[in-house]
N, C-alpha and C positions, 0 to 999 in steps of 0.2 A: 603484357607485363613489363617490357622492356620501356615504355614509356612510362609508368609508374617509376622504375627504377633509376631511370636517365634522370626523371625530374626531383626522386630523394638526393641523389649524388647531388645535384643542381644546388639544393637547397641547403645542405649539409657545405658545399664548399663556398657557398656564398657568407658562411657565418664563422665566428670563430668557435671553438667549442673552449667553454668555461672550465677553465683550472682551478682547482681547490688550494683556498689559501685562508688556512687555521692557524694566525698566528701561534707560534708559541709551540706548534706539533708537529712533528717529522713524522711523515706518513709514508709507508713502507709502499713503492709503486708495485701495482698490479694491472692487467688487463682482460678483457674480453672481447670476444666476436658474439656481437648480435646477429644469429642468421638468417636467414632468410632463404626462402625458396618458394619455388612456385609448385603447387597439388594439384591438379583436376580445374587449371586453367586459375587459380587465387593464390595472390600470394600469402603464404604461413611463415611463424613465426618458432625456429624452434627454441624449444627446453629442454635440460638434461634434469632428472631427478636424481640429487647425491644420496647414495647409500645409507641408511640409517648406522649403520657401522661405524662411519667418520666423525671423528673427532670433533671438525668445525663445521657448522652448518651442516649439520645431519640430515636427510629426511629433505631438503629445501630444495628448491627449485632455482636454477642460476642457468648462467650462459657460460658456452666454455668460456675458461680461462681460466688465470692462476697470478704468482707473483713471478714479476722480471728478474730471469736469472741471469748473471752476470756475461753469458756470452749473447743475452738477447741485445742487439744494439741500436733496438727501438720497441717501444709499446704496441706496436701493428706487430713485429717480432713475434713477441709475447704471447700476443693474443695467439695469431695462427700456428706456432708452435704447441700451444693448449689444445688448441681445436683438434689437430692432429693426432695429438696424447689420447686425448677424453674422445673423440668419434671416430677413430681409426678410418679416418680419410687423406685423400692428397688433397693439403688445401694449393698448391698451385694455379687450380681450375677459379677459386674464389673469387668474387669481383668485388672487391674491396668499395664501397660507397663510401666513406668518411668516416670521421668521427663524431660522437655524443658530448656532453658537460661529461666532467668528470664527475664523481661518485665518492664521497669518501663513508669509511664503515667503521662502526663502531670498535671493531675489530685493528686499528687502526691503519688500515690501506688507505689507498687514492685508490681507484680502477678508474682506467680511462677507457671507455668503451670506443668499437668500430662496429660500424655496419656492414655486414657482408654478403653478398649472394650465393648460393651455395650451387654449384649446378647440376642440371638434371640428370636423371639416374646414376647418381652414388650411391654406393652401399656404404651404410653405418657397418662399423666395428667398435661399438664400444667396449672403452677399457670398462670391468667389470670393479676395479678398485675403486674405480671416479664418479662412473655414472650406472644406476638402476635401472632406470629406464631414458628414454626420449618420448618428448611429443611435441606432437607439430599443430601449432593453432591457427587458424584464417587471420589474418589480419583483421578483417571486418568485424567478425566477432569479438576482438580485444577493445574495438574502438566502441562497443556497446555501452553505453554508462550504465547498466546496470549490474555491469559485471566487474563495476570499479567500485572501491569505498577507501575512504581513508579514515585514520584515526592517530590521536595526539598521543604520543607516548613520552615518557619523562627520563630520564637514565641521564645519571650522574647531575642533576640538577637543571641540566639542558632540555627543553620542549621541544621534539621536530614530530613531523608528520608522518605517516609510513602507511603505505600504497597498500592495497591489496584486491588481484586481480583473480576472479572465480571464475574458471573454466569449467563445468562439470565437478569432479573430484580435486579438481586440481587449483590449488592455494598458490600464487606467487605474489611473493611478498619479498620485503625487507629491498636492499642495496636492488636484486634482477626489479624488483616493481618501482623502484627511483626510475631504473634505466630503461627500462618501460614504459614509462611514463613520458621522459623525454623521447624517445622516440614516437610514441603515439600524438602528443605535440605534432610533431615536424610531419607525419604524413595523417593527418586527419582531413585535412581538404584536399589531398592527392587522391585521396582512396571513391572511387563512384560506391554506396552501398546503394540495395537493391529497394 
């Protein structure tokens, strides 16, 4: 796994990651940690499922993180402070791989995504405010095409596109399947499948 990981880091610092630029719109920054870890010898991909309780994005599936609060004095900050929050882990241990293109939501954020390693045998504590559940997916299996589709959607007279990735039960969609997307990009020819 460690040469999978060496060569996403490779890949991700060889390029720049794409910042969002909508004229005319101040977008509130926010960030995420894409994690990663290695199961039963494969690397997975995790997800947190938000509470149906929540107010914004209820019920969704996302990656921790949140918006940049004013003592965070970077977007990687952000992110592993979220992560911290939302999985009741020390992310100290993280191996930080780089960054994604930014993301921005209709909601109106930027998230700038980071890729991260989570390392082996941590115990989850999730916050019960933030997250329902977790689950942890194969990479292999996300790189499936049949477990991708997209479809045109219209909001506010703008047309984009919006991911949607079927796990089993499990729906990720909207902004986490943009950022999913870009990363399945960047390690589809890293990945050997079977």
């Amino acid at each position: 796994m460690e040469a999978l990981f060496d060569a996403l880091e490779a890949r991700l610092a060889s390029r720049r990651p794409r910042a969002v630029n909508l004229s005319g719109h101040v977008l509130r920054e926010s960030a995420v940690l894409v994690p990663l870890l290695v199961r039963e010898g494969a690397p997975h991909v995790l997800f947190t499922k938000r509470p149906s309780t929540l107010r914004h994005h209820a019920g969704q599936y996302s990656f921790p993180g949140g918006s940049r609060d004013p003592e965070d004095t970077t977007p990687l900050h952000t992110a592993l402070r979220e992560t911290r929050e939302e999985l009741g882990i020390d992310v100290s241990g993280v191996r930080v791989l780089g960054a994604l293109d930014e993301v921005p939501t209709l909601t109106e954020f930027r998230i700038q995504p980071f890729v991260g390693v989570i390392p082996q045998g941590v115990e989850y504590r999730p916050n019960p405010v933030e997250v329902e559940f977790i689950v942890e997916v194969p990479l292999a299996a996300l790189l499936e095409p049949s477990l991708h589709r997209a479809e045109r959607r219209s909001v506010r007279g703008v047309e984009y596109e919006v991911d949607f990735y079927t796990y089993g039960s499990h729906i990720i969609w909207g902004a986490t399947g943009r950022i999913l997307r870009d990363l399945l990009r960047l390690t589809s020819e890293l990945i050997v499948r079977p």
